[in-house]
DOLO-877242 format. One line per field, with one value per residue (C-alpha): residue number from 1; chain; y, z, x negated. Coordinates in nm, 2 decimals. Last residue first. Layout:
nr <- NUM	...
kette <- A	...
v <- Y	...
w <- Z	...
u <- X	...
END
This chain:
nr <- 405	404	403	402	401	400	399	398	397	396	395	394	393	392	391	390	389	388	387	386	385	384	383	382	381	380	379	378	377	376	375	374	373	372	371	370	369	368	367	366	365	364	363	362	361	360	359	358	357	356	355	354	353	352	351	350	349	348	347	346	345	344	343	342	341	340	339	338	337	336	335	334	333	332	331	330	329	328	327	326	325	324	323	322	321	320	319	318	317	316	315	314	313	312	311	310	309	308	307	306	305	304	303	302	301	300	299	298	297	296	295	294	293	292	291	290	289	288	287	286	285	284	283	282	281	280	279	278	277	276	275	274	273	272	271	270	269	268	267	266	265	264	263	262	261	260	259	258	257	256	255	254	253	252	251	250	249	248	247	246	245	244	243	242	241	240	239	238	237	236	235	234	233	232	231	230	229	228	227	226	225	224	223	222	221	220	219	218	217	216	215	214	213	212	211	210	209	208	207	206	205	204	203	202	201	200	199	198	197	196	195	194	193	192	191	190	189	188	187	186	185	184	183	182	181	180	179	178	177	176	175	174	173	172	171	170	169	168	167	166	165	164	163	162	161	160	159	158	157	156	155	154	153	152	151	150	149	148	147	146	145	144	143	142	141	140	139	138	137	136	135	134	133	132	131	130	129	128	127	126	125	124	123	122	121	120	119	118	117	116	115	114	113	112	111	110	109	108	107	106	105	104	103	102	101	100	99	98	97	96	95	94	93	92	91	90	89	88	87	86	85	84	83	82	81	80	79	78	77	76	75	74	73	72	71	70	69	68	67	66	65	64	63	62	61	60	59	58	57	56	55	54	53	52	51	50	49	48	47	46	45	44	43	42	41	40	39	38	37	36	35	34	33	32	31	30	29	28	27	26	25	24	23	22	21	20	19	18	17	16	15	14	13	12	11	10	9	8	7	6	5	4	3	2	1
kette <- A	A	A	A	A	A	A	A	A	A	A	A	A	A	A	A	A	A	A	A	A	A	A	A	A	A	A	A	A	A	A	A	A	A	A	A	A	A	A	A	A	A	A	A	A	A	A	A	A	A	A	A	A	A	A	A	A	A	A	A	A	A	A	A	A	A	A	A	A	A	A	A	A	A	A	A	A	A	A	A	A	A	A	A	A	A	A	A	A	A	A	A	A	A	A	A	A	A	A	A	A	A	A	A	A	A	A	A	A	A	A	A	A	A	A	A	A	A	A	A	A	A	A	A	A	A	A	A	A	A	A	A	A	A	A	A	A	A	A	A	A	A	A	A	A	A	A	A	A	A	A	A	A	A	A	A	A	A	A	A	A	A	A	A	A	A	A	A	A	A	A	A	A	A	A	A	A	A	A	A	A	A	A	A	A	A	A	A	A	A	A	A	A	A	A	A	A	A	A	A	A	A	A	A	A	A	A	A	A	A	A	A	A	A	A	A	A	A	A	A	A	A	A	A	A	A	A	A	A	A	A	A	A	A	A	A	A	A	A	A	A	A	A	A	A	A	A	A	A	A	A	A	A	A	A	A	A	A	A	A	A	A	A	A	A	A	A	A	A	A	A	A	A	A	A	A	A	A	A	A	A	A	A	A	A	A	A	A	A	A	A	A	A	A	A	A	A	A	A	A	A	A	A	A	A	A	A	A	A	A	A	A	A	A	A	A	A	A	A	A	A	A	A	A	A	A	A	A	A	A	A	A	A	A	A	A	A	A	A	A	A	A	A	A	A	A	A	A	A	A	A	A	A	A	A	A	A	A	A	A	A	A	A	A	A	A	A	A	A	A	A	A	A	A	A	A	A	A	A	A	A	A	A	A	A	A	A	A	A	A	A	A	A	A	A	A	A	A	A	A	A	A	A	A	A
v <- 1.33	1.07	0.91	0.58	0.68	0.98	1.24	1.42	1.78	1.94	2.28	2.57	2.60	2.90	3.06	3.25	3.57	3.58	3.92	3.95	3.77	4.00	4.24	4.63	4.81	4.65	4.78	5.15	5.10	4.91	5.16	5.41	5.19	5.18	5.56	5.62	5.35	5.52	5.82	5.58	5.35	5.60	5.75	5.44	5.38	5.67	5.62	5.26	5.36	5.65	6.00	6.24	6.57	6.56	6.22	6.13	6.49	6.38	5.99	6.14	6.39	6.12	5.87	6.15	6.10	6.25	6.18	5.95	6.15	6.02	6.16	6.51	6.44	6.18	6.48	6.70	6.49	6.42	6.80	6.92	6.67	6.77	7.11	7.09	6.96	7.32	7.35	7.68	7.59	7.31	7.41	7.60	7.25	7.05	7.21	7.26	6.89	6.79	6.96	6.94	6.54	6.50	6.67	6.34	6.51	6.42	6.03	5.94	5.62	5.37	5.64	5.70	5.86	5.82	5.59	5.61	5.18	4.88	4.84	4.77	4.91	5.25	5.31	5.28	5.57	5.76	5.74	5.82	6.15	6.24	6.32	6.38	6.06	6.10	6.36	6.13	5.81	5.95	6.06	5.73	5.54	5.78	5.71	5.35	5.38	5.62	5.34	5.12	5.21	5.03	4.87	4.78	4.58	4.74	4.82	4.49	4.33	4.67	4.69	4.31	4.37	4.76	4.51	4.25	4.58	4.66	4.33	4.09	4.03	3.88	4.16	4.39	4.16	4.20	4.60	4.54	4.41	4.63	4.94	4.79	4.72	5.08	5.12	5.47	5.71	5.73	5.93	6.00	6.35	6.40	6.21	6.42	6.72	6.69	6.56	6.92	7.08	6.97	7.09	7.42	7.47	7.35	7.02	6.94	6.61	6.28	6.14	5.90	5.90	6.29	6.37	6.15	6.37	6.67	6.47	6.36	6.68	6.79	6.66	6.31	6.36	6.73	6.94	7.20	7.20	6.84	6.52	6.20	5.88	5.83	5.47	5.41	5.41	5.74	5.73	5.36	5.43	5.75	5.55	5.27	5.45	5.64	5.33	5.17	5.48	5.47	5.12	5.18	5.43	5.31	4.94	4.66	4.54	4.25	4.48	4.46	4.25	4.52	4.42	4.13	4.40	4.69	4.41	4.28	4.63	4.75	4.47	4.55	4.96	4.80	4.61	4.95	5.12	4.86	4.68	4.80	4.85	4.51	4.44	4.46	4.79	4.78	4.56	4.80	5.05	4.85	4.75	5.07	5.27	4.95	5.11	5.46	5.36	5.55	5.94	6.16	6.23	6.22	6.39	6.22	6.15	5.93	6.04	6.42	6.31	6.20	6.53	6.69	6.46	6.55	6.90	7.18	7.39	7.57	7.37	7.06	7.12	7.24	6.93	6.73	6.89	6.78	6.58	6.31	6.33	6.44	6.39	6.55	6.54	6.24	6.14	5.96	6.02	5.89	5.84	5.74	5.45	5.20	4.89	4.80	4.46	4.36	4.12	4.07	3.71	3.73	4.11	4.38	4.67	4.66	4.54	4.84	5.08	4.95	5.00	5.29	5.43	5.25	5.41	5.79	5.73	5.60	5.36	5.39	5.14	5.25	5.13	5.35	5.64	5.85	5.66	5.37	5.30	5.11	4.98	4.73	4.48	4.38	4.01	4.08	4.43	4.25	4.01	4.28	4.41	4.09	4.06	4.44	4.28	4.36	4.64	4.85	5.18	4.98	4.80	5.15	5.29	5.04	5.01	5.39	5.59	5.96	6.20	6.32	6.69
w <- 15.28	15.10	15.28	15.42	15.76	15.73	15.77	16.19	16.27	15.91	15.95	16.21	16.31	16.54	16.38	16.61	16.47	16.50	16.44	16.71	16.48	16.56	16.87	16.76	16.63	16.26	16.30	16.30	15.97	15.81	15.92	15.74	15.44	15.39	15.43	15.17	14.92	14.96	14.74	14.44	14.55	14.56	14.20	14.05	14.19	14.02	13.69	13.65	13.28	13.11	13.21	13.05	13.32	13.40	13.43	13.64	13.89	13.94	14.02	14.27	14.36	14.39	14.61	14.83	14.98	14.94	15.26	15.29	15.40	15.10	14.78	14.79	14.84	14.55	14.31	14.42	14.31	14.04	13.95	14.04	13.88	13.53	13.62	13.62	13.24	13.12	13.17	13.28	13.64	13.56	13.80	14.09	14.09	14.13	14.38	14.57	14.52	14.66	15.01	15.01	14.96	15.21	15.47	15.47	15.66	15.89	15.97	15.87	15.97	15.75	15.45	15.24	14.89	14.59	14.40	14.51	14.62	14.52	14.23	13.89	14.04	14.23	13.92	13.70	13.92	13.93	13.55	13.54	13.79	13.61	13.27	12.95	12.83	12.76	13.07	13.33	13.19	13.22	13.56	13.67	13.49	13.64	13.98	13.96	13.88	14.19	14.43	14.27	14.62	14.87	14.77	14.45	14.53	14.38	14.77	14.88	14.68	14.63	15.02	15.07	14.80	14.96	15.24	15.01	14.88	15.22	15.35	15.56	15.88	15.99	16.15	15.84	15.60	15.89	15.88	15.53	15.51	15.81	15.55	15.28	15.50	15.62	15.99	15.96	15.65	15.48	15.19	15.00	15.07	14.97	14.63	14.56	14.66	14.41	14.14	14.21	14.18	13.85	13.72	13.88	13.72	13.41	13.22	12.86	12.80	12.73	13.02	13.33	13.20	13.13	13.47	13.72	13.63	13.75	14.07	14.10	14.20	13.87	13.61	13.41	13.25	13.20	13.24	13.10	12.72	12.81	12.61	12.55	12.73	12.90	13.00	13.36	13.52	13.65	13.90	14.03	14.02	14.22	14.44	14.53	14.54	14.81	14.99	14.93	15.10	15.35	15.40	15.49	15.71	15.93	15.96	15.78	15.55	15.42	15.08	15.08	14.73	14.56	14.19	14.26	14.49	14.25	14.02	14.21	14.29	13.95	13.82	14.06	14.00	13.63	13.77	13.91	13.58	13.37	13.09	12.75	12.61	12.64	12.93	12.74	12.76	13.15	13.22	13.00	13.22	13.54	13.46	13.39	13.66	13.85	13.64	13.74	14.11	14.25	14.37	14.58	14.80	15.15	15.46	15.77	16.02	15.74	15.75	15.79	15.46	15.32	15.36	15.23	14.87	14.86	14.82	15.02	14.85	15.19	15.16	15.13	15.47	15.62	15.46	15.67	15.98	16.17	16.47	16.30	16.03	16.10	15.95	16.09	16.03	16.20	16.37	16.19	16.39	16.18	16.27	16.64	16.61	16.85	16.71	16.77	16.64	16.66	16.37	16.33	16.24	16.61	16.68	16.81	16.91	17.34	17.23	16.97	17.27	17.49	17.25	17.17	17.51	17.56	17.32	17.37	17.81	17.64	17.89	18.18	18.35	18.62	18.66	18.50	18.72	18.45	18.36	18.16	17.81	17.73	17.44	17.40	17.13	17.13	17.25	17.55	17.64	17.61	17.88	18.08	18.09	18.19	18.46	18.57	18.55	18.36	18.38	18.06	18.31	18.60	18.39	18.26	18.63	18.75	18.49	18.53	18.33	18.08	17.96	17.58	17.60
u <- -16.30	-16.12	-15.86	-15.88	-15.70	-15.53	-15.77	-15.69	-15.63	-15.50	-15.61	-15.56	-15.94	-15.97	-16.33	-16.52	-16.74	-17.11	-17.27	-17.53	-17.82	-18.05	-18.04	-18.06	-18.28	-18.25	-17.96	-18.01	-18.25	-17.94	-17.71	-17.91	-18.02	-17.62	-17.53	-17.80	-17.66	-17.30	-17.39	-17.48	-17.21	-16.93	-17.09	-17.08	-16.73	-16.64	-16.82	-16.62	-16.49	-16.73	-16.68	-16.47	-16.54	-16.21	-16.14	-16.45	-16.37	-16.00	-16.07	-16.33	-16.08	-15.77	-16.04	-16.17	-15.79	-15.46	-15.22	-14.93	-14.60	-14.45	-14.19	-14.29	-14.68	-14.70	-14.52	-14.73	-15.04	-14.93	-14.83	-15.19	-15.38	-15.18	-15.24	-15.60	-15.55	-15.53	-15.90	-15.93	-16.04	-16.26	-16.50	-16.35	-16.09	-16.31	-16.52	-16.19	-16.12	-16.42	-16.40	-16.01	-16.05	-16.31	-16.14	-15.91	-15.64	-15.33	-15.34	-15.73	-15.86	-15.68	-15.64	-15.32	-15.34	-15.51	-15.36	-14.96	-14.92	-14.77	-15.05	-14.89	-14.51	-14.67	-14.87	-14.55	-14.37	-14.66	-14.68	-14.31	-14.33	-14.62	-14.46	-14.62	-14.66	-15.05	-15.15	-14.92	-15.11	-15.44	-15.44	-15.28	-15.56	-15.83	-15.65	-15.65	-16.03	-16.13	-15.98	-16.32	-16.53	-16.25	-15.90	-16.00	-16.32	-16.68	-16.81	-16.79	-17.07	-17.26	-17.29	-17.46	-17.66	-17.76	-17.86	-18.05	-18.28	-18.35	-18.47	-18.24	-18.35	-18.05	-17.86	-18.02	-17.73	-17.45	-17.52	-17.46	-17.15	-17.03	-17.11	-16.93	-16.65	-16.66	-16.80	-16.89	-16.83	-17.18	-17.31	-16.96	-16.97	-17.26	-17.26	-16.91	-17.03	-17.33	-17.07	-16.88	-17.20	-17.28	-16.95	-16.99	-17.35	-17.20	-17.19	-17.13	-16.93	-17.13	-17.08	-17.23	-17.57	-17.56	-17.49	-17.70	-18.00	-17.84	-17.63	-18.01	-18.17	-18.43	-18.58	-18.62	-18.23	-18.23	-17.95	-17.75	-17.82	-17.67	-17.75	-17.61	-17.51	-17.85	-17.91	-17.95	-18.26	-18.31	-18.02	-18.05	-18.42	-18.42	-18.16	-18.42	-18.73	-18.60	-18.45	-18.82	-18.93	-18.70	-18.80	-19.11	-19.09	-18.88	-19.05	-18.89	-19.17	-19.03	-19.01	-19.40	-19.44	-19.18	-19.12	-18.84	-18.64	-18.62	-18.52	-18.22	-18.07	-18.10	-17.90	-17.69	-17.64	-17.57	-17.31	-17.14	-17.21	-17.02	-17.15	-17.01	-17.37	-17.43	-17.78	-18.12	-18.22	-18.11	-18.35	-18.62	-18.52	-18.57	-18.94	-19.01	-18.89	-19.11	-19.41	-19.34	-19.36	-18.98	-18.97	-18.84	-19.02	-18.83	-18.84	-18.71	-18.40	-18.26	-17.93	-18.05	-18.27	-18.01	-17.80	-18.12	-18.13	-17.71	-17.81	-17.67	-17.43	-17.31	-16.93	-17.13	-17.31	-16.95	-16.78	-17.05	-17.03	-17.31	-17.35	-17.59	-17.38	-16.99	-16.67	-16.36	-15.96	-15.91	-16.23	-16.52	-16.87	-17.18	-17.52	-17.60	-17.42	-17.23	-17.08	-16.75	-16.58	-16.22	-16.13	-15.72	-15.57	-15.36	-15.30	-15.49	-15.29	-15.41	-15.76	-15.85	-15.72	-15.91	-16.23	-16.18	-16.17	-16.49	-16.64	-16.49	-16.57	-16.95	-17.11	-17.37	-17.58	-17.79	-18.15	-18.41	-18.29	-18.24	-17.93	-17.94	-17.77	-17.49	-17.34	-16.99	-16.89	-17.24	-17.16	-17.37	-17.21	-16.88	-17.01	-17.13	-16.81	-16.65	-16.89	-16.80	-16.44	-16.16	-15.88	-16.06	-16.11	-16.18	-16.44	-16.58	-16.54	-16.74	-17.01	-17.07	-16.90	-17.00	-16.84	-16.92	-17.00
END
């Protein structure tokens, strides 16, 4: 069980005041909560642990923030939702709908008002055929938002049903690509109907499973900058539809949701020439890095990565480009002592299965949208307006006189 301090043992711990404490508590770098006598205040021993160790290697330029959450625990090696196991969940087929819906802390339906389906599939009518996915998932955002006259409505409930609404429509409004004897586009979980408008290539049972596990596994992974993006957005009041905004304006940059693209290039390059030790080598020299490997919070294991690459791998088992992943990835893991990441399975599964440019981000934001109405909803509990960094000015100090300003 997580040990709990009392305000004097926390500030002892940090080797600062109890005023100091309560001064972090303020700023909401800190949480506490009271004891059952309604009037002691206790702290986290993991949280505040965390948080001396954040100040010892901080260095000059670097942001320090912790924010307490009942929803997602990231530990090296370990993922959990609401205390469980994710891989575990994903490892016993469950749907990405239920692992929402354990996010969420509620049953869902499922559903989006046919006439706002509508509205966004005639949008997306009119957008180029080449547009990509990820702006598409925009475009969605923005009229989801313009057709709902409650979405100020910030209570639970309410905005898990927008949020509902929301990913059924970012699903069930994009264009379908062709069709599958496998699935159908208006039936079914949404890794099913997500299928056919992300590829044209038959699907299995297997094959739609692995996209499932990818969704799920994607759902939320704590304080990622998406995710702090739109905790910032529900900070100020923001509704639900501008807090999936926020997320969907970080979530598309190359070091975050669009990883998955690097590797389908890299994937593609080593099947074309033949040789994955040269297309690693020329990834390494466009983008200074192995795509697909390295994490900031995991050291040893991304479990992630095994989760979805053993789906992947169960369901394109006698395709003979498997080995093609394989050897890359070998040769990365010869060469570094980075590890592989979600980002070289999710690049794995969108090559693999021959979907369109940008499906892998799609599918991190798809799967990502859940994780973000769920931070927003635990935000919106909080104190409003807490986010306010200070800025150190380091610019010219004084115009020359006359200058233009």
């Amino acid at each position: 069980m997580t040990q709990e301090l009392t305000a004097g043992e926390a500030a002892a711990r940090l080797g600062v005041k109890r005023a100091t404490l309560y001064a972090y508590v303020s700023r909401g770098l800190l949480h506490r909560h009271l004891a059952m006598d309604g009037r002691t205040s206790l702290f986290d021993a993991d949280e505040i642990d965390s948080f001396r160790s954040r100040r010892r290697r901080a260095t000059e330029g670097e942001l320090d923030t912790v924010i307490s959450t009942g929803l997602t625990r990231v530990r090296d090696g370990d993922l959990r939702i609401r205390g469980r196991d994710l891989v575990a969940l994903v490892r016993d087929d469950v749907d990405y709908e239920d692992v929402v819906d354990l996010l969420w802390g509620g049953e869902t339906n499922w559903t989006a008002p046919p006439d706002t389906l509508q509205a966004v599939r005639r949008t997306q009518a009119a957008l180029a055929d080449t547009s990509p996915v990820l702006e598409r998932l925009r475009v969605t955002t923005s009229v989801m938002a313009s057709d709902d006259p409650l979405r100020f409505d910030l209570s639970p409930g309410a905005v898990r049903r927008a949020g509902e609404s929301l990913l059924v429509a970012m699903v069930d409004g994009l264009p379908v690509m062709g069709t599958d004897p496998g699935t159908d586009p208006g039936t079914g979980r949404l890794a099913d109907r997500l299928w056919p408008r992300l590829t044209r290539s038959p699907s299995t049972v297997e094959r739609r499973a692995a996209l499932n596990a990818a969704l799920a596994l994607l759902v939320d992974h704590g304080l990622a900058p998406s995710t702090f993006a739109a905790r910032i957005a529900a900070s100020v009041r923001a509704d639900p539809y501008s807090v999936v905004s926020a997320g969907l304006g970080v979530v598309g940059g190359l070091l975050h949701g669009a990883a998955s693209g690097a590797v389908l290039e890299l994937l593609e390059e080593a099947d074309r020439s033949g040789s994955p030790s040269l297309a690693v080598g020329d990834a390494h020299r466009r983008h200074g890095t192995n795509p697909g490997f390295g994490h900031a919070v995991y050291q040893t294991e991304d479990p992630r990565y095994a989760a979805l690459m053993g789906r992947v791998s169960r369901a394109w088992r006698d395709d003979v480009r498997l080995a093609t992943v394989h050897a890359v990835r070998d040769v990365i893991s010869e060469r570094t002592d980075a590890i592989p990441t979600i980002d070289l399975a999710l690049g794995a599964l969108s090559w693999l299965a021959g979907m369109e440019r940008g499906a892998g981000e799609a599918i991190f934001a798809i799967g990502r949208t859940a994780g973000w109405l769920a931070h927003g909803l635990e935000e919106y509990e909080e104190k409003p307006l807490r986010f306010r960094p200070h800025a150190r000015y380091i610019g010219q100090r004084f115009a020359d006189a006359g200058s233009t300003p």
